[in-house]
C-alpha positions in Angstrom: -6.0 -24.6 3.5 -2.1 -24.1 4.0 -1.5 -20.4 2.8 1.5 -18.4 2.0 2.1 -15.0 3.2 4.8 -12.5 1.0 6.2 -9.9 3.1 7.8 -8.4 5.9 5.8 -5.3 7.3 2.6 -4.4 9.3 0.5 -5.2 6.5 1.9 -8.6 6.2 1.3 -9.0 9.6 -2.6 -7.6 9.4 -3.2 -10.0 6.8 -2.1 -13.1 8.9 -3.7 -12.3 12.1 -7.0 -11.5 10.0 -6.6 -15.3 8.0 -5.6 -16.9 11.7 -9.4 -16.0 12.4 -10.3 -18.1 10.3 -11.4 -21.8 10.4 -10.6 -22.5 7.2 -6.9 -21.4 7.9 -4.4 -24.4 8.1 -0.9 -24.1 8.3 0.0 -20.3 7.7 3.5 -19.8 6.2 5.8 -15.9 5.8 8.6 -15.1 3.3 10.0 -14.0 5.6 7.9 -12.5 7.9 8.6 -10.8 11.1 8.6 -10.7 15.0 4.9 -10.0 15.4 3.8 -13.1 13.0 6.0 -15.4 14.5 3.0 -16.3 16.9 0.7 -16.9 14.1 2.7 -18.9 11.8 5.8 -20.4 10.4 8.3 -17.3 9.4 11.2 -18.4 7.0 14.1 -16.7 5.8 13.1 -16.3 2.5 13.1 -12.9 0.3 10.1 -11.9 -1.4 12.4 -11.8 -4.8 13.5 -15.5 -3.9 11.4 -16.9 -6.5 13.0 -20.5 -6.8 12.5 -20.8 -2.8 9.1 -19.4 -2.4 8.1 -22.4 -4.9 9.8 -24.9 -3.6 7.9 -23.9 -0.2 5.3 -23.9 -1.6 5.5 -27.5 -3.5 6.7 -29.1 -0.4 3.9 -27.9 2.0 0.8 -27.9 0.0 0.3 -24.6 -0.4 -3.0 -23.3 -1.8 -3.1 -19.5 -1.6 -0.5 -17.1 -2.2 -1.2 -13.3 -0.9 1.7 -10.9 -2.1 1.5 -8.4 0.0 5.0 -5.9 -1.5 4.7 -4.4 -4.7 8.8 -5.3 -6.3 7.4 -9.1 -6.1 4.9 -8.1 -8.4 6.2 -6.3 -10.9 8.9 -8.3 -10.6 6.4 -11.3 -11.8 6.4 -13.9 -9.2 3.0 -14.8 -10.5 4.3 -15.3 -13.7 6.5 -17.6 -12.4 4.6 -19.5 -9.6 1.6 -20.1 -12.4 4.1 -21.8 -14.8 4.8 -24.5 -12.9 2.7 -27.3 -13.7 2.0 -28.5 -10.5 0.9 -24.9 -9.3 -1.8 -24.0 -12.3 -4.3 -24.0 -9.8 -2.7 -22.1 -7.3 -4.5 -19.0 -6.1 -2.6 -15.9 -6.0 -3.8 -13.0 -4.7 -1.8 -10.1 -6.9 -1.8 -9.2 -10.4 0.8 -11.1 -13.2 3.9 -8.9 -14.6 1.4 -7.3 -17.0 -1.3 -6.1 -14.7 1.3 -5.0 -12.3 2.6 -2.2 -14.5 -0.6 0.0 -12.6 2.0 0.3 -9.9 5.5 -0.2 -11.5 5.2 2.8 -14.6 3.9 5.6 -14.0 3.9 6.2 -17.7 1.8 3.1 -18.5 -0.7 3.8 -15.9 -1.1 7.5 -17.1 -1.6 6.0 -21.1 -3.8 3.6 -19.4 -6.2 6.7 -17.9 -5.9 8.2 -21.0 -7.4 5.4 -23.1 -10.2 4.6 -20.8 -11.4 8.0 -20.1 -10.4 8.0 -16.4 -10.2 11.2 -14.5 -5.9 12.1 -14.0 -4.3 15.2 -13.8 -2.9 16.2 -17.4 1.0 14.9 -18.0 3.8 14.3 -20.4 6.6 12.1 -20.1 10.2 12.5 -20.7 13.2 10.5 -21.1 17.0 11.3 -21.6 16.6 11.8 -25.3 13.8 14.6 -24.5 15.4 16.0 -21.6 15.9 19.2 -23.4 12.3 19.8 -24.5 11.5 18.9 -20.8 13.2 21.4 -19.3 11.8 23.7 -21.6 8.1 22.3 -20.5 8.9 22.5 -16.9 10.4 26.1 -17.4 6.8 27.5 -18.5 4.8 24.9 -16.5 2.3 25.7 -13.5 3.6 25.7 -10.4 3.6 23.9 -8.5 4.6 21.0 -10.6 4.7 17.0 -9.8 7.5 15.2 -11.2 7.4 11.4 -10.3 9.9 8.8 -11.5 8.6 6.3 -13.8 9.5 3.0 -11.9 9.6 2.0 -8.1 10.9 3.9 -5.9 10.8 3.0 -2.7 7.9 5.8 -2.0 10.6 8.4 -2.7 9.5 9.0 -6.5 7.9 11.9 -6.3 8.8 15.9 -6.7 6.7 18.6 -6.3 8.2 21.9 -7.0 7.5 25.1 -6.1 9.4 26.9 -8.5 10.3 26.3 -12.4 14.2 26.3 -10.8 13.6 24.2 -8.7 11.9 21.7 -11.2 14.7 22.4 -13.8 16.9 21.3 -11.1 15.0 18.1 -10.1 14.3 16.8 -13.6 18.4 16.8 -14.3 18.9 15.2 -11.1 16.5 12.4 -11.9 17.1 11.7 -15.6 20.7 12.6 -16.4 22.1 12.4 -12.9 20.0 9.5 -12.3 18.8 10.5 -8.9 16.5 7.1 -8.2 18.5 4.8 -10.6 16.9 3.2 -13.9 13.5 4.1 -12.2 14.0 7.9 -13.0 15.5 7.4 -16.4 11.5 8.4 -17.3 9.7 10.9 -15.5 6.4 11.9 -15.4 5.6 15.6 -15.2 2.1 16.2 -14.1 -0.3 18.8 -13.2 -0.8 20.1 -9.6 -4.8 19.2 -8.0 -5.3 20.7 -5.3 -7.6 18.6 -2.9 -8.0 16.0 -0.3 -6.9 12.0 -0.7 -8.7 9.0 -0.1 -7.4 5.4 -0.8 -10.1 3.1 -2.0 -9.4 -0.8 -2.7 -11.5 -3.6 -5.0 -10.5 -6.4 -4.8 -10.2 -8.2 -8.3 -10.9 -11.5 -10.1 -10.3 -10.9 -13.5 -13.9 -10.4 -13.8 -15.3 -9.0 -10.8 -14.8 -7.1 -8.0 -15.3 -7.0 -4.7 -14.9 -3.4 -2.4 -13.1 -2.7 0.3 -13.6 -0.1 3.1 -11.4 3.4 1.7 -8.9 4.9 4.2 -7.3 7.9 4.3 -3.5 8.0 5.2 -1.0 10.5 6.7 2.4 11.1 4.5 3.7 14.1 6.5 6.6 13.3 9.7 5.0 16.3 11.1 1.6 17.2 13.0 -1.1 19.1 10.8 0.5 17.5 7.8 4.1 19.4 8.1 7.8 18.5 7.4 9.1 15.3 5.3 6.8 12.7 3.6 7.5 9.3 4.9 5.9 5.5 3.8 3.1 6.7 6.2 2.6 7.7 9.7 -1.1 6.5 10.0 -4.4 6.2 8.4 -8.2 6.4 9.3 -11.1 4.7 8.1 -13.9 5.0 7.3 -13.7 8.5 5.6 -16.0 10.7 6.5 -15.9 12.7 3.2 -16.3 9.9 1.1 -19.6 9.6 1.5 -22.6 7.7 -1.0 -22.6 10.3 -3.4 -18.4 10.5 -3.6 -18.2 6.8 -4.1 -20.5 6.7 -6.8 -18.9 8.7 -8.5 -15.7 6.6 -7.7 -17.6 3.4 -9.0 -19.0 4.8 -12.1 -15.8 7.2 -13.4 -12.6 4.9 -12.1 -13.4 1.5 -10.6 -15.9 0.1 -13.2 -13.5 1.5 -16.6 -10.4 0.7 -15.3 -11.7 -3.0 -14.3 -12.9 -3.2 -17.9 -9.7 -1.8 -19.2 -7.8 -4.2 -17.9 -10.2 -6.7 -19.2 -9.7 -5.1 -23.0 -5.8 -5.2 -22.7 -6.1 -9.3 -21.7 -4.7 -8.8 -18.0 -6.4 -11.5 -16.0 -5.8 -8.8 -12.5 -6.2 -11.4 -9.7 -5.3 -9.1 -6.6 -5.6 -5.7 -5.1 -6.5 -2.3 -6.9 -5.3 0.3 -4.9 -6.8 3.7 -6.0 -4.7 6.7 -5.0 -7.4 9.6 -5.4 -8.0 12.7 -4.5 -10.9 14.9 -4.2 -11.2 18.1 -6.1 -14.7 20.4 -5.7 -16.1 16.7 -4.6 -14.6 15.1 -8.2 -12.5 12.3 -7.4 -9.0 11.9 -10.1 -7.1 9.5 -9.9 -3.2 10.4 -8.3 -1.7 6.8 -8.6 -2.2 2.9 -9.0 -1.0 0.6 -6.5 -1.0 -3.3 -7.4 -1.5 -4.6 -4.3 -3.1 -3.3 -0.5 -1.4 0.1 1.2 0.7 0.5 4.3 -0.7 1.9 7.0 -4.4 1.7 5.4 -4.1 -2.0 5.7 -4.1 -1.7 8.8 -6.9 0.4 9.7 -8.9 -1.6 6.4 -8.5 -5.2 7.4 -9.9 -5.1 11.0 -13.0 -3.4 10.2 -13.4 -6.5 7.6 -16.1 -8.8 9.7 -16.2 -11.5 6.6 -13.8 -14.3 6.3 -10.8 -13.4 4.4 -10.3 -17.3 3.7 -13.6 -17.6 2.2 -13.0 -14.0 0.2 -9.4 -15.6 -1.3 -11.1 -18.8 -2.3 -14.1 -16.6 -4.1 -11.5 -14.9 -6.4 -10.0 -18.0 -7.2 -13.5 -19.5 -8.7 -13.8 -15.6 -10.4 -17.2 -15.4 -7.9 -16.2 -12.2 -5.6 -18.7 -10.0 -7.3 -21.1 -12.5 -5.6 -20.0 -11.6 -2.2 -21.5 -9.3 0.3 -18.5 -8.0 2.5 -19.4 -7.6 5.9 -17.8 -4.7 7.7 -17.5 -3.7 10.8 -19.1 0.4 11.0 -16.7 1.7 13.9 -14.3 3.7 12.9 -10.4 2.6 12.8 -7.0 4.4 13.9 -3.6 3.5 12.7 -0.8 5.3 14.6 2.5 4.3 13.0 5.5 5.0 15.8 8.3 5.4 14.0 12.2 6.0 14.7 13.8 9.2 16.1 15.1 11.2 12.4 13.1 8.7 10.2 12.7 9.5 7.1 16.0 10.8 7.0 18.7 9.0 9.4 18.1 6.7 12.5 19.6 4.8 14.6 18.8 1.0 15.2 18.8 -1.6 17.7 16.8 0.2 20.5 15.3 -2.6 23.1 11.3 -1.5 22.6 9.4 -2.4 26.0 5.8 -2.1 26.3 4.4 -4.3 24.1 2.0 -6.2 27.0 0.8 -3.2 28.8 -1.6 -2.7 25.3 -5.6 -2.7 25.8 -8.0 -2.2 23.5 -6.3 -1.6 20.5 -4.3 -4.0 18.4 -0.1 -4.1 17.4 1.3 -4.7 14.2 5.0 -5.2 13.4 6.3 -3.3 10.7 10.1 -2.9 11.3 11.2 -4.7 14.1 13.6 -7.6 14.8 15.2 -9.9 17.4 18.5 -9.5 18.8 19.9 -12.1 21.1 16.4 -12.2 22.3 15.8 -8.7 22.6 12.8 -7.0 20.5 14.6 -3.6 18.5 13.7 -1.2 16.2 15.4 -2.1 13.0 13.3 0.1 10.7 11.7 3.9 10.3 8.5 2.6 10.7 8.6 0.2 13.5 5.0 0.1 15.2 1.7 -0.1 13.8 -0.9 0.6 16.5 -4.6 0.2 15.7 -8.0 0.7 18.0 -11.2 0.8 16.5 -14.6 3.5 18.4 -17.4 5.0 17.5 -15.6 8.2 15.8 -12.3 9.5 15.0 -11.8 10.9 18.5 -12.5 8.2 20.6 -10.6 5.6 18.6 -7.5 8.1 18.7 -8.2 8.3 22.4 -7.9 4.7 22.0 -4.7 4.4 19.9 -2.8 7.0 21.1 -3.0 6.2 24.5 -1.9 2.3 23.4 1.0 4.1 21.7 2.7 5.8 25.1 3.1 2.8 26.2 5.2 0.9 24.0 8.7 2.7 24.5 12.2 2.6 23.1 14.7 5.2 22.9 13.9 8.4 20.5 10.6 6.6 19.9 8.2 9.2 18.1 4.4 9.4 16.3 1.8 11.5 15.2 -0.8 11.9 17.7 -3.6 14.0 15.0 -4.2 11.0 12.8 -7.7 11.8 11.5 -8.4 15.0 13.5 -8.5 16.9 10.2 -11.6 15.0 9.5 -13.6 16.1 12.2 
């Protein structure tokens, strides 16, 4: 089967080595792609928003399965679009419609959606410029510290917590009348501080079923023991130790299973990923956030621990038959070390030569923001590197990863070298 790939990062670039494996895999096509997938398949120059040309590639080379791997594709509806074609109604696409993509792309909607359904979320209300004067009286008496996250996409960069009722006064001007994130911040969610440890779980989704994927646990922080600036993700681990059989029940029977079946009562057919954002308070897990499609780094510490055939897995969801599945998964445990550029998340310089890249043993590379230049492999991102190794715990797959990461150099290069250590 000739499948599409939407995407340009590390996760994109887990996905296709992972498909590569398989048998079933025919022609394997990016929009656009990067360096590292250049090897597995046919990069293009298309950008995931390119609607008209991401049909018209797939129309013209027999495309079967689409995986969308960003989330402002989604909510942007490039399902919505594919499906109406009508020579692509039986196209599989792996990522929810315009509808079902709302889990990621408003806060609001996903916080009314928890509400309905009875699944656990830390108490809220929602503002707008026509109540920005009640909200700055709400945030004036609120508990601190208090989460203030901007109702639309934001690049990862949504998201206030202050420490002081100033300090939230200050940031709820900034992002509804001074439009701090753009329309995405002309709504803001105030919510309620928990106080606990994350865990990112995935299902998989058919619009009936569901099929679940190994959890991860990812590092936001730039600094080591989870200090300075939060960035797109400086690494993850999985499995999680804490998330254990009794945690994950819990998971199934308060979150999973009711938000499946509320997104069965609103009529969204969800064809795609379900990433859960939680976090564990007292050994209660609430959900923090929705994402519509897989995260990055977790992909790649999720997807090679996945043993099964992810052809086989795509083609499942397409007949609605995942819940039919036994996923096969490999019970090592994964590293992701993200090496990222020197000032990231704040100002970086690009266009470093990065050398290195051959002198890797056991553990696997992932591009995530790299390019060519006259030849020459260069940073061109924050997050340039994805570095993955899998062992028998935390420690000796960090052992693994991190010593994979020294070698891979370019100038003002940096990473976190505690990924997971908290866990053990």
């Amino acid at each position: 089967m000739n499948i599409l790939i939407v995407g340009s990062g590390g996760r994109e670039h887990a996905f296709a080595l992972k498909l590569k494996e398989s048998p079933k895999c025919g022609s394997l096509y990016l929009a656009p792609g990067n360096p590292g997938t250049e090897k597995l398949g046919v990069n293009t120059n298309i950008k995931v928003d390119d609607f008209d040309s991401i049909e018209k590639l797939i129309l013209e080379n027999n495309i079967e399965i689409v995986l969308v791997g960003p989330e402002v594709p989604l909510v942007k509806g490039i399902k919505d679009h594919l499906l109406s074609h009508p020579k692509l109604k039986d196209l599989i696409v792996v990522g929810p419609d315009k509808k079902g993509a709302q889990l990621e792309g408003s806060k609001d909607f996903s916080k009314m959606f928890m509400l309905k359904y009875s699944i656990p979320t830390a108490s809220y209300k929602t503002f707008n410029q026509n109540s920005l004067h009640s909200g700055i009286e709400y945030v004036s008496k609120h508990s601190l510290p208090v989460v203030l996250k901007a109702d639309g996409l934001a690049a990862g960069k949504g998201v206030i917590i202050a420490e002081t009722h100033k300090e939230a006064v200050s940031a709820l001007n900034e992002m509804i009348a001074d439009k701090k994130f753009g329309e995405s911040s002309a709504t803001v969610v105030v919510e309620q501080f928990l106080t606990g440890i994350e865990v990112s779980v995935f299902a998989l989704c058919d619009g009936e079923g569901y099929l679940l994927l190994p959890e991860a646990k990812d590092y936001k922080r730039i600094g080591e023991k989870d200090t300075g600036l939060n960035t797109g993700g400086m690494g993850a681990v999985s499995p999680v130790p804490f998330a254990d059989e009794v945690f994950m029940k819990k998971v199934k029977e308060r979150i999973i299973d009711p938000t499946i079946a509320g997104l069965k009562s609103e009529g969204i057919n969800y064809t795609g990923f379900v990433f859960f954002g939680l976090i564990s308070v007292s050994g209660d897990p609430f959900v923090i956030e929705y994402n519509a499609r897989m995260g990055d780094p977790e992909t790649e510490a999720v997807i090679p621990r996945i043993k099964s055939d992810l052809v086989d897995i795509f083609v499942a969801l397409g007949q609605k038959k995942l819940s039919q599945l036994t996923l096969d998964v490999d019970p090592r445990t994964a590293t992701t070390v993200m090496l990222v550029s020197g000032g990231y998340p704040e100002d970086f310089e690009k266009g470093f030569s990065i050398s290195g890249l051959q002198n890797v043993k056991d553990a696997v590379v992932f591009h995530s923001g790299t390019s060519l230049k006259n030849g020459d492999l260069v940073n061109s991102g924050g997050r340039v590197i994805a570095v993955t190794a899998l062992g028998e715990n935390i420690q000796d797959a960090l052992i693994k990863t991190n010593a994979a990461a020294e070698k891979i150099t370019w100038s003002k290069k940096y990473y976190r070298k505690d990924i997971g250590l908290d866990l053990c």
